[in-house]
Every structure is written in C-alpha cells, then in structure tokens.
MARMARMAR-168949 format. One record per residue (C-alpha): residue in three letters; x negated, z, y negated. Coordinates in steps of 0.2 Angstrom, whole numbers, padded with zeros to 4 digits, always signed. Layout:
<rs>
alaXZY...
</rs>
This chain:
<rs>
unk+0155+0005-0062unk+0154+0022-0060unk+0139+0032-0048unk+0136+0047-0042unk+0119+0048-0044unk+0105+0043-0058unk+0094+0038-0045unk+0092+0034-0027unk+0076+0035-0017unk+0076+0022-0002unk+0063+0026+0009unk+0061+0015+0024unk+0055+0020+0042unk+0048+0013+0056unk+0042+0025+0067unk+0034+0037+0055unk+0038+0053+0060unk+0018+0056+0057unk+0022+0055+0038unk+0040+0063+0035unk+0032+0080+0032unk+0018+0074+0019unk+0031+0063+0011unk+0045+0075+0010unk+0036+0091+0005unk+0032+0080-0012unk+0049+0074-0014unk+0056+0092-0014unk+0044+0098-0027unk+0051+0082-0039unk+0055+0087-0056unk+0071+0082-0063unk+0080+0092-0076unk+0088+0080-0083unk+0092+0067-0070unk+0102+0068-0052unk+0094+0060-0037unk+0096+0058-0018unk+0085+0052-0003unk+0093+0037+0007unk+0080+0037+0024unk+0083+0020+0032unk+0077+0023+0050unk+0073+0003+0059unk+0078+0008+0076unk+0062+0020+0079unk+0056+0026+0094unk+0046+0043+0089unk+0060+0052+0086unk+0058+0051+0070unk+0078+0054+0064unk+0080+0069+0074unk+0064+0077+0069unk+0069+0073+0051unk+0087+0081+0053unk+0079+0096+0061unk+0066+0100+0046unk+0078+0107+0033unk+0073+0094+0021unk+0090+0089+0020unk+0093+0108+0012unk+0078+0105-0003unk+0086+0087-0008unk+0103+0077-0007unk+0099+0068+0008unk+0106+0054+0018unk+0101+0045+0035unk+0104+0028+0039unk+0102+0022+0056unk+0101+0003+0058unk+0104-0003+0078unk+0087-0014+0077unk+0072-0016+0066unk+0078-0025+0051unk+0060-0026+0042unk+0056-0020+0025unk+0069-0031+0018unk+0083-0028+0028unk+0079-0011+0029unk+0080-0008+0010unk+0095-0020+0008unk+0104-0009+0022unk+0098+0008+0012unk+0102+0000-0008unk+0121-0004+0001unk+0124+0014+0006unk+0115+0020-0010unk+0125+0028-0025unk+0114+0030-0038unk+0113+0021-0053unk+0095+0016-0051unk+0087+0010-0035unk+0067+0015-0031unk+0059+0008-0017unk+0047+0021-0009unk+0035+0018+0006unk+0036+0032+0019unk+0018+0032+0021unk+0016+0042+0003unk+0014+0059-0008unk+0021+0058-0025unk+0015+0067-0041unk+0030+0080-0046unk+0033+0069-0061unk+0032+0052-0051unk+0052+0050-0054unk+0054+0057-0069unk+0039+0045-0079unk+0048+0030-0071unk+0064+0034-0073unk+0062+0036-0092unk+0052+0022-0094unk+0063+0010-0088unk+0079+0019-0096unk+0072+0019-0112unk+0067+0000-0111unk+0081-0008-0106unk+0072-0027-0106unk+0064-0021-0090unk+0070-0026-0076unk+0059-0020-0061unk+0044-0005-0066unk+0028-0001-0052unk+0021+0014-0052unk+0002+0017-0051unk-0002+0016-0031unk-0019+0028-0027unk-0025+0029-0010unk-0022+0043-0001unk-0037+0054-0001unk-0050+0054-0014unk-0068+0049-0013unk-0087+0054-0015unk-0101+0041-0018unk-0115+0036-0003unk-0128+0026-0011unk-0146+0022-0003unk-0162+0019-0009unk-0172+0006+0000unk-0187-0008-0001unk-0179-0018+0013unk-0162-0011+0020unk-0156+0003+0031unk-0144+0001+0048unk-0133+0014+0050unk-0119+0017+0064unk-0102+0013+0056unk-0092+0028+0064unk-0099+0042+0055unk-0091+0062+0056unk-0082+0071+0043unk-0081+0090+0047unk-0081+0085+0065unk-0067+0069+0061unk-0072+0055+0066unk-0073+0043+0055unk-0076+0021+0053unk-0081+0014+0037unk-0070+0004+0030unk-0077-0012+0024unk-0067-0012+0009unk-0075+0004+0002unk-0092-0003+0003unk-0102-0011-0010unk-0114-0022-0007unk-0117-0018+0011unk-0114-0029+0028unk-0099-0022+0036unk-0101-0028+0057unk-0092-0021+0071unk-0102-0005+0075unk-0113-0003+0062unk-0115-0007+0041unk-0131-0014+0034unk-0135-0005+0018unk-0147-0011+0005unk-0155-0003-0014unk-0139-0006-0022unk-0124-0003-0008unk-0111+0011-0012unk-0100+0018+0001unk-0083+0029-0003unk-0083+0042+0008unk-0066+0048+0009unk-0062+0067+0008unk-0050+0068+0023unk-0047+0087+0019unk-0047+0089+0001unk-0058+0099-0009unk-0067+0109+0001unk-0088+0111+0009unk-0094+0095+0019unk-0104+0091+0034unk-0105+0072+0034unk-0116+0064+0052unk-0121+0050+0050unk-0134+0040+0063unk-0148+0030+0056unk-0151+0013+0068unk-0165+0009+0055unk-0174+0012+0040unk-0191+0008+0031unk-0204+0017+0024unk-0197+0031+0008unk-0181+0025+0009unk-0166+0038+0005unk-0149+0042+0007unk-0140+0049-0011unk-0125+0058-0012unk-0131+0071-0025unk-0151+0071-0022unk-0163+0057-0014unk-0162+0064+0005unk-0177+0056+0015unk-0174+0048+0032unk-0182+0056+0044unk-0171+0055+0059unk-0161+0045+0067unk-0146+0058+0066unk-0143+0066+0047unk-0133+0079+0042unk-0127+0081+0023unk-0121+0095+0018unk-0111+0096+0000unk-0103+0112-0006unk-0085+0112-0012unk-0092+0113-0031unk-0101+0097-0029unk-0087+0091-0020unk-0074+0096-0037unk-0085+0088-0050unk-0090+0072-0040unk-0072+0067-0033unk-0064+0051-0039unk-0048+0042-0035unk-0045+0024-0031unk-0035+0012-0036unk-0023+0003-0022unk-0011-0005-0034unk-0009-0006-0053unk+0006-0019-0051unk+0003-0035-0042unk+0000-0055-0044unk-0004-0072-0038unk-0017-0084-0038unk-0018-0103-0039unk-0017-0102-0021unk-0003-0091-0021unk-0011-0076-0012unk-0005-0060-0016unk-0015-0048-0023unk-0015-0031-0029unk-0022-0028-0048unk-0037-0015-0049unk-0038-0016-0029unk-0051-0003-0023unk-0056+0001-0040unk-0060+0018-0049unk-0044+0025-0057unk-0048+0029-0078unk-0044+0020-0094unk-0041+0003-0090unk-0025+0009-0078unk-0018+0021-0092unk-0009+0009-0102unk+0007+0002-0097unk+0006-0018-0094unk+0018-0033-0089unk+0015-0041-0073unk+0022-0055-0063unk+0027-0045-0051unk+0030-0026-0040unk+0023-0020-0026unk+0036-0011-0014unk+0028+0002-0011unk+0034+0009-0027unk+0047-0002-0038unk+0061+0004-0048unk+0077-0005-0054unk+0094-0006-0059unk+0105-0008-0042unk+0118-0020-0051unk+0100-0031-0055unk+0096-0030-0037unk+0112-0037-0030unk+0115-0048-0045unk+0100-0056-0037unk+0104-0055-0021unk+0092-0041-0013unk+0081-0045-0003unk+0079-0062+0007unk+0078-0055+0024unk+0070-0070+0032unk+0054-0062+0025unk+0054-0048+0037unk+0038-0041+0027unk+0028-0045+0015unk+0031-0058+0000unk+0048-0051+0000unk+0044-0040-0016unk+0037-0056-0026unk+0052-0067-0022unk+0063-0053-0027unk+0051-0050-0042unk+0054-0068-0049unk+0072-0067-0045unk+0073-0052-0057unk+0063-0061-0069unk+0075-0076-0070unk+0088-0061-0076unk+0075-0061-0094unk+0069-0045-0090unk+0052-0042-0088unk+0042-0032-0074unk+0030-0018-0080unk+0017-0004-0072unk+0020+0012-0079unk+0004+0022-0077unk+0009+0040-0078unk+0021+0037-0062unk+0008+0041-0049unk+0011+0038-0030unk-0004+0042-0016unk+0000+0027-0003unk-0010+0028+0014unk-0009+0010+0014unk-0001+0000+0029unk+0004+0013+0037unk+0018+0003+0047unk+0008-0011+0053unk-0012-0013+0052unk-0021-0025+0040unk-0025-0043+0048unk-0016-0038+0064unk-0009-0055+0073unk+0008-0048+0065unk+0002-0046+0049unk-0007-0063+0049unk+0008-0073+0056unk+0020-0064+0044unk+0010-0065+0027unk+0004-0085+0031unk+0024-0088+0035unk+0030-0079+0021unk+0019-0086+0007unk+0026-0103+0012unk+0041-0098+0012unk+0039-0091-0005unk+0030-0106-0012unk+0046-0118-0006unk+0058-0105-0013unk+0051-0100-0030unk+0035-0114-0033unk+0043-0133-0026unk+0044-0143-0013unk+0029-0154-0017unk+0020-0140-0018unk+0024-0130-0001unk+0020-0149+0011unk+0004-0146+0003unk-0001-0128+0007unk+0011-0130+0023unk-0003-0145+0026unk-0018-0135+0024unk-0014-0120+0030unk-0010-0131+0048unk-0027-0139+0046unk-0035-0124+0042unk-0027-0116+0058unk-0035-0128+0069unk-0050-0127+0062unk-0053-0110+0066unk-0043-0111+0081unk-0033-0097+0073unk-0015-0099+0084unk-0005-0085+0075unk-0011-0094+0059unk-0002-0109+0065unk+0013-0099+0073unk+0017-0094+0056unk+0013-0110+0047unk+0024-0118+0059unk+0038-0104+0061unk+0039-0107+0041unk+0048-0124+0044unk+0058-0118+0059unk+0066-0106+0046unk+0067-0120+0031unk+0077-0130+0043unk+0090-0116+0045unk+0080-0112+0063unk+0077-0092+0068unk+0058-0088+0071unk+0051-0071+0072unk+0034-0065+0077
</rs>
C-alpha cells in the first residue's frame, strides 16, 4: 500500500475555534526534515464557526492541510475514524485540539515508533497547559481563604486538583501547615500580582511563596518579579500514558504530578490516552478503529487492548511533549461527562473483561446510583444495556 504521507495529524473539533490559533501556530513550527506530514481537522458539526475561521487563517499555507466536515457530531471516536478514512499518511497520531506541541513532539514520536517496530500504539508526555508557582502557608490552626483569587487582574478559582492537603468547598479553600496550592501562570513568564482574600487566620500565621508573608488583612497582594517567577516555575504532569484499576477506572499515570526524572524514561503501559497516540493506520483498521458506541471516553482503552491483541505493545515516549488544557470539549464531572464515562466503562468491562464481570459492576454501579440519588449515574448504567442489547442510547 502505498501513502502519500509519513504521517497524518487528526485533530478533532467540536467547537474549538478558541484553540485553533494556539494549536496551529505550534504545528507550523514542527520539525521535520526527514519525514512528510499533513493536518486532517475533523470539524463535528460545530457551531462557532470554527471551519470558516480556520479556512480564513492561512494555516493551510504553513502545513498540508485538509478539512473534513462531518453533518453531525460523531464523538471523539467517530470523529477520528471519519479523519484516519480520509487520511493518507502511513502513520495516524491522534491529537486533541485543545494543545501546543513542542517543535519536536512529532519528530521524537515518530522515530520512536519507526525504529521499534513491536510497538503498536506510543503516548506522548501530556503537560498541563500553563506552568505553575508554589503557595504554601504557615499555620498553628488553619487559614480560610476565598477560592476565586486574581492573577494580574484574571480572575482566577482554584482548582481542587492543585491543592495539597487543603479543603476545596464551593467559595472558599481551607488551608492548613502543610497545604500547597499550584498557582497557574496564565501569562507565562513575566511579574505577578496575585489577590487573594483572607476569610480567616490565627495568630503568626503566613502565606509563602518565596518569603513568610504575615497576614495582616483580609485582602493580600503578592507581588513576584519575573526572575523569581523563572527560577521557581514547574510543570505538571497530566498524562504519562494511562491504566486501570481493579475497579476498572481509568486513570492517568503521574496525574498532577511535578514533571522530572521519573517521567524521562520510556515505559510500557496498558494503554494510550487520546489526546496524544500514535500508530500504524493499517493497525488501526486491522482492528477496527474505534468503536463509536463510546462517543467519548474509554474509547482509547478499548482500542488500546485491541491493539494489544495484534502482539504489539503500547509505550510512553518521554521526549514527545504536548501542553494539553485538559477537557477542553466537555467539563470534568459534568452530567455528560458522568453518564458517558459510567456507561462506557461498562461497556468496556463487557467487551474486553467478561460478562460475569460487567452484571457485577453493571449491579453496583445501579445500587450505587440510588444511593446517592445520582440519576445521570443510573441513566448511564442503564443506557449501557440499552446498547448491549443492540438498542441506541445517547446522552
């Protein structure tokens, strides 16, 4: 079979015009002198306008690049199955649209997997987004602060998975002698003004980012110049390849941790995220694709053991690095993302684990459900067995 390409980037879009310009100004500056590739942008029916600002940018002068329009949202699955069909490189990488890529993300992938060809499917190293500066507190009791906080004027709400050791409510974050909080640094490297409002504190406590700062108000303001800012800044880890547990949970290896040592080694893993996955296109439809009653979410796993069944195995290649804003198409424990990932990980236990096994979670998860009066739960317990049975069911 012969291709036109080396590789294919599929990037899928669901309204994401907000993202096309950070995205594509790192695809353009991709280094590749050895290896041909094109941009196949699967647009799912959006409504932002997305396709006609992307036409208009003069992207499609800096990279061979091809639009196709699908006539309804077709998920993450179908959308990439619909992109791979009208690919023509010899390679397929799965790309989210909400990401910046390091010059030599496609290059270190690419040759990682040529060179090995017992791999079947390779992640890249997922950071988030922005990097981060260290909040800590001194304290004999604890200190209340308001969770929206500023950043050079941005308003900005903590997000309980940055925290350490601190109570994450609503409207405010209960720090104690040992919390952390990552402050992100939403404009790169450059001075800070960070407001934060104090609800409560005792007697000497402190607020450190470079120096013990005494709280004396209930409104501070920390000021850090860019050179602090440069030597203090560290990434995070969103994804160093993916698993599963013994509940068959999906989870994302090094997940909020500092980036370093331990994530510059290439690994095996069960299997890829796909956000960032590449692999042989004859593999992919050798397998299949993707099984689009998944929509989104668990789709990459079953694909993943699918691959594996080929005897290949699926690796992380550290030096392939992506910044990934992280659900950036649908929000984190939404009602859609709840009905789809409870669905789906039943739909993947009765497809890849057995039978047995998925009337047991499938039993759980419905008593669960009712337990916490959690319908959407339920909905996508139950809509799970709608599609088992051949049935349609959709959020």
């Amino acid at each position: 079979m012969s291709y036109k390409y080396d590789v294919s980037i599929i990037l899928v879009n669901y309204n994401g015009k907000k993202y096309i310009d950070q995205l594509f100004a790192s695809i353009v500056k991709i280094k590749h002198e050895d290896f041909t590739f094109e941009v196949v942008f699967e647009d799912n029916h959006s409504d932002d306008d997305s396709v006609t600002y992307l036409r208009n940018s003069g992207y499609a002068d800096k990279c061979h690049l091809k639009i196709v329009e699908s006539e309804q949202n077709l998920g993450f699955a179908g959308g990439n199955n619909l992109g791979i069909k009208n690919a023509e490189g010899k390679y397929v990488i799965l790309l989210n649209n909400d990401t910046a890529v390091d010059e030599n993300w496609l290059s270190e992938i690419y040759h990682f997997i040529v060179q090995n060809p017992e791999y079947g499917m390779v992640n890249s190293k997922l950071v988030f987004f922005y990097d981060f500066i260290k909040m800590t507190f001194t304290t004999k009791d604890k200190v209340i602060i308001k969770r929206k906080i500023r950043i050079n004027g941005i308003e900005y709400m903590i997000d309980n998975k940055f925290c350490r050791n601190a109570l994450c409510y609503e409207k405010e974050v209960v720090c104690f002698g040992h919390t952390e909080i990552s402050i992100p640094l939403l404009e790169q490297v450059r001075d800070y003004t960070i407001d934060i409002i104090v609800k409560e504190f005792d007697e000497g406590a402190t607020i450190d980012f470079s120096e013990h700062q005494s709280m004396a108000a209930s409104k501070m303001r920390i000021k850090l110049d860019r050179e602090f800012i440069r030597t203090r800044q560290y990434t995070l880890i969103q994804n160093a390849g993916s698993g599963i547990n013994e509940n068959y949970d999906g989870y994302d290896i090094g997940f909020c941790e500092p980036d370093g040592e331990k994530f510059n080694q290439p690994y095996e893993i069960n299997n890829g995220c796909g956000a960032s996955i590449i692999m042989l296109k004859e593999d992919f439809e050798q397998c299949g694709g993707f099984d689009e009653r998944f929509f989104m979410y668990y789709e990459d796993t079953d694909l993943s053991y699918r691959i594996k069944k080929l005897g290949k195995k699926i690796m992380y290649c550290p030096t392939s690095v992506v910044r990934h804003i992280h659900t950036g198409s649908s929000t984190e424990w939404s009602p859609f993302f709840v009905y789809h990932v409870y669905r789906n990980k039943l739909l993947f236990i009765k497809k890849n684990i057995s039978t047995k096994k998925y009337i047991k979670f499938f039993l759980k998860q419905c008593k669960q459900s009712v337990c916490e009066k959690n319908k959407v739960k339920l909905r996508g317990t139950l809509a799970s067995l709608k599609i088992i049975m051949g049935r349609k069911a959709s959020f």
